[in-house]
FIKOLZA-1660 file (N, C-alpha, C; in steps of 0.1 Angstrom, whole numbers, plus 5000, padded with zeros to 4 digits):
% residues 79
   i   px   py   pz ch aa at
   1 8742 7459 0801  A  X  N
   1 8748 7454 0789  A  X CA
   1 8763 7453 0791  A  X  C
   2 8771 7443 0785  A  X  N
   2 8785 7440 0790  A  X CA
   2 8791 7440 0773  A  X  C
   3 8799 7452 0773  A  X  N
   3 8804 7454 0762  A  X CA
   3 8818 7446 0762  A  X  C
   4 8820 7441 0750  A  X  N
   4 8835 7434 0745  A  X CA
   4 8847 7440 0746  A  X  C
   5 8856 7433 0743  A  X  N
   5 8869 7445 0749  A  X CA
   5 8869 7453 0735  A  X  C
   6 8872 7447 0720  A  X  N
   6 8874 7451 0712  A  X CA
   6 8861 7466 0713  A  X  C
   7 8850 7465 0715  A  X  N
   7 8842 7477 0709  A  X CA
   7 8845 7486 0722  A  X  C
   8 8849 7483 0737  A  X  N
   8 8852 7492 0744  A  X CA
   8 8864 7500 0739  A  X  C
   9 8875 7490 0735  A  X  N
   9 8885 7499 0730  A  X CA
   9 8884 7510 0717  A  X  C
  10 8872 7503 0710  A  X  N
  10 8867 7512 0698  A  X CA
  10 8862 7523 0701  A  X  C
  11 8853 7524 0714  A  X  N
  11 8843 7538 0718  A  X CA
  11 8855 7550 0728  A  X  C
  12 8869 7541 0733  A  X  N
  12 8873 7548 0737  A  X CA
  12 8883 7559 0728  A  X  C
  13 8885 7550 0719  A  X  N
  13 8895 7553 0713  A  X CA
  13 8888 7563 0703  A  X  C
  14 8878 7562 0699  A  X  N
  14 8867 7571 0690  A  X CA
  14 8870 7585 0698  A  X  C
  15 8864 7585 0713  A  X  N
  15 8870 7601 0729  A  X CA
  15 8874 7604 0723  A  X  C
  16 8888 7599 0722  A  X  N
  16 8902 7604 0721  A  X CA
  16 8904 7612 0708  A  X  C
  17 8898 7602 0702  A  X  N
  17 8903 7611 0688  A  X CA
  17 8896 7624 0681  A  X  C
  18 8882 7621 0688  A  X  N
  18 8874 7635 0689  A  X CA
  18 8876 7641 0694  A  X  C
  19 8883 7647 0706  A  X  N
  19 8892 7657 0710  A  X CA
  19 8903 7662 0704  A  X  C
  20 8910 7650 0702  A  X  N
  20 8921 7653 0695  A  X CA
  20 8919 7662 0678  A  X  C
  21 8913 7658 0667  A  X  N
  21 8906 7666 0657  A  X CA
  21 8898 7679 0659  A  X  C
  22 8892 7677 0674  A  X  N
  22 8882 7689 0674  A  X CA
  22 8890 7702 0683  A  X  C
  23 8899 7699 0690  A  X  N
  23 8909 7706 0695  A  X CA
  23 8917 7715 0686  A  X  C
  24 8923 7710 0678  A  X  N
  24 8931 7712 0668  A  X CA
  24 8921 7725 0654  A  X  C
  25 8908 7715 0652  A  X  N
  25 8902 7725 0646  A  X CA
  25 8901 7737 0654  A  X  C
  26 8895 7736 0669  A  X  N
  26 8893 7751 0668  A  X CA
  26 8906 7758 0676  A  X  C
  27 8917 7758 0674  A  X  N
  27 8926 7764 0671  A  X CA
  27 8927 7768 0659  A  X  C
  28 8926 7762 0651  A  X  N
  28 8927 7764 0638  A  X CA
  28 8917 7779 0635  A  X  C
  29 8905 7772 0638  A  X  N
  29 8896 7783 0639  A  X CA
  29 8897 7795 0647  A  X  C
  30 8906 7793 0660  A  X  N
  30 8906 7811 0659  A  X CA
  30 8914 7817 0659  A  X  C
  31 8926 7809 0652  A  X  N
  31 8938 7815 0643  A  X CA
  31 8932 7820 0628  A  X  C
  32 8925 7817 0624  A  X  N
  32 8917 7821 0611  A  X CA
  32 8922 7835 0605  A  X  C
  33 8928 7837 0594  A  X  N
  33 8933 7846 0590  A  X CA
  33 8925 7850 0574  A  X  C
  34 8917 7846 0572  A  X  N
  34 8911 7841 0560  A  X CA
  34 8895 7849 0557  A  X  C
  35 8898 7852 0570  A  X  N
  35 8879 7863 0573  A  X CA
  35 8870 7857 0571  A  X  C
  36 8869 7842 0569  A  X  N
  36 8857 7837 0575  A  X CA
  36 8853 7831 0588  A  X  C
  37 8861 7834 0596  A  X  N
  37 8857 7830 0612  A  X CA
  37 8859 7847 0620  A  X  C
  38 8865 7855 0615  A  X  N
  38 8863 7871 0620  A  X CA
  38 8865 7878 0609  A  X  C
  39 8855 7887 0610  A  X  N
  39 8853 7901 0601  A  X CA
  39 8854 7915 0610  A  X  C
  40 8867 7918 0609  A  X  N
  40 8872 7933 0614  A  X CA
  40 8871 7925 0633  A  X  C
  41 8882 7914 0632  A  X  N
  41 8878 7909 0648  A  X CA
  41 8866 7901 0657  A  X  C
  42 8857 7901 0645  A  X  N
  42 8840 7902 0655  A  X CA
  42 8838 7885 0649  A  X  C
  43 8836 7880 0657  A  X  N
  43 8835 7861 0655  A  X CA
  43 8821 7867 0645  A  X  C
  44 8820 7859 0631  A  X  N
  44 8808 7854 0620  A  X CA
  44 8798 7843 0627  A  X  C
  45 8791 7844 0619  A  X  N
  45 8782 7827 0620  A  X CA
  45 8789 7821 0617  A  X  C
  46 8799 7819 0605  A  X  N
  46 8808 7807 0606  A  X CA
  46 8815 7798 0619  A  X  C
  47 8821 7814 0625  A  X  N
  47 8827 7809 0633  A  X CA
  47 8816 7805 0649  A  X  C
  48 8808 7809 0652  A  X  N
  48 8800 7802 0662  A  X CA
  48 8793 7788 0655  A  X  C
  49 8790 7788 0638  A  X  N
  49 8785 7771 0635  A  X CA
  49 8794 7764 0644  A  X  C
  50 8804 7768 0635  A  X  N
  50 8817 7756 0643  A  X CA
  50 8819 7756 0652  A  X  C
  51 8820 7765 0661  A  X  N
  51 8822 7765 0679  A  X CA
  51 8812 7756 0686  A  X  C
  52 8800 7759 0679  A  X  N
  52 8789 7750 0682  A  X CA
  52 8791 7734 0682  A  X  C
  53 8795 7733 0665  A  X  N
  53 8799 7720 0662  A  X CA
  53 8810 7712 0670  A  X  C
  54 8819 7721 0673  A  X  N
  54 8828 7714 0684  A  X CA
  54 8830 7711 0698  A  X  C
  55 8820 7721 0701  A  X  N
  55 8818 7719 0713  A  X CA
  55 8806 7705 0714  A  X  C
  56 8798 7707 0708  A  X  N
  56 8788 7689 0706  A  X CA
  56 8799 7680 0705  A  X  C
  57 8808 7682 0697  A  X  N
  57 8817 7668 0693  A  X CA
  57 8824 7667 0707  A  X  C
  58 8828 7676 0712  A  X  N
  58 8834 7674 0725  A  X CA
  58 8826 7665 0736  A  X  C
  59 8818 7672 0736  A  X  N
  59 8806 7663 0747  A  X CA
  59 8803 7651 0741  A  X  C
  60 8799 7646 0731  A  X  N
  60 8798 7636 0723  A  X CA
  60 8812 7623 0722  A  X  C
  61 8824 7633 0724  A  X  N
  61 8836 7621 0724  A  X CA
  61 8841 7621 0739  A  X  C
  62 8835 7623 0748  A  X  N
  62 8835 7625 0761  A  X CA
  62 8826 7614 0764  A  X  C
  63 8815 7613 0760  A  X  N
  63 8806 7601 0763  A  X CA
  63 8807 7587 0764  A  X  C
  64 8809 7589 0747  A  X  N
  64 8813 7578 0740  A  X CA
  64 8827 7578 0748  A  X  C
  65 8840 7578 0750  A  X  N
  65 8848 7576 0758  A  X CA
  65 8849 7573 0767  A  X  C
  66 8842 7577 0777  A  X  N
  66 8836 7570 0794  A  X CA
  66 8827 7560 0790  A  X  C
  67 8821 7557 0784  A  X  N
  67 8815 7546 0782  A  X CA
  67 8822 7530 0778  A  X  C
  68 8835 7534 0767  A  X  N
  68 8842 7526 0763  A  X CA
  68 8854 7522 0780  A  X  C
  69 8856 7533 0784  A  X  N
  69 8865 7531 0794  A  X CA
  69 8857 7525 0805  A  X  C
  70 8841 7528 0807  A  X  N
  70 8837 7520 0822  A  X CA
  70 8835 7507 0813  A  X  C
  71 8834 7503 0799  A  X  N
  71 8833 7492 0794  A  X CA
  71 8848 7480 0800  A  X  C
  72 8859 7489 0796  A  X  N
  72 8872 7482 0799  A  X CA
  72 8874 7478 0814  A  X  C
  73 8868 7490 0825  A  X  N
  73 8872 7487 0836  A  X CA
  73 8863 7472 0839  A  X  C
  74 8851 7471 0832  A  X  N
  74 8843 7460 0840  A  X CA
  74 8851 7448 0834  A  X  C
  75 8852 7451 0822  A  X  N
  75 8859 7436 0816  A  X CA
  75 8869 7432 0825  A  X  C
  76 8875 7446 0833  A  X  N
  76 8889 7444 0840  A  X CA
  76 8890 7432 0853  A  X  C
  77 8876 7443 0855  A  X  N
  77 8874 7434 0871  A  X CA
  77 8870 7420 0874  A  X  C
  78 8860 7417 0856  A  X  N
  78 8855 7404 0858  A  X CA
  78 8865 7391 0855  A  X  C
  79 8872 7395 0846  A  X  N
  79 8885 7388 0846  A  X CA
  79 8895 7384 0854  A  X  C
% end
């Protein structure tokens, strides 16, 4: 399948920015001062939901990213 420039630049740019948000969350998360991501130190289920959840989004905007970027490189070559 030969993807367009515009949706390759969409799936790459999607990577990016799912790192970018999901990075930031879990800093966020384990700066947590708030005691729902540690109770006396000890990581909650909260905080492994979301470790979970971010780490899928990671691998997820990883994919979708390489995919948009082997999309751009073909467009590159055939042009």
């Amino acid at each position: 399948m030969k993807l367009s420039r515009p949706v390759s630049w969409f799936l790459l740019a999607f990577g990016v920015w799912s790192w970018v948000i999901w990075v930031t969350f879990v800093k966020n998360l384990i700066k947590d001062s708030s005691g729902q991501a540690f109770d006396d130190g000890q990581p909650t289920a909260f905080f492994w939901v979301h470790l979970t959840l971010a780490v899928v989004s990671f691998v997820l905007g990883t994919v979708i990213g390489g995919i948009g970027l082997r999309g751009l490189r073909t467009l590159r070559r055939t042009s």
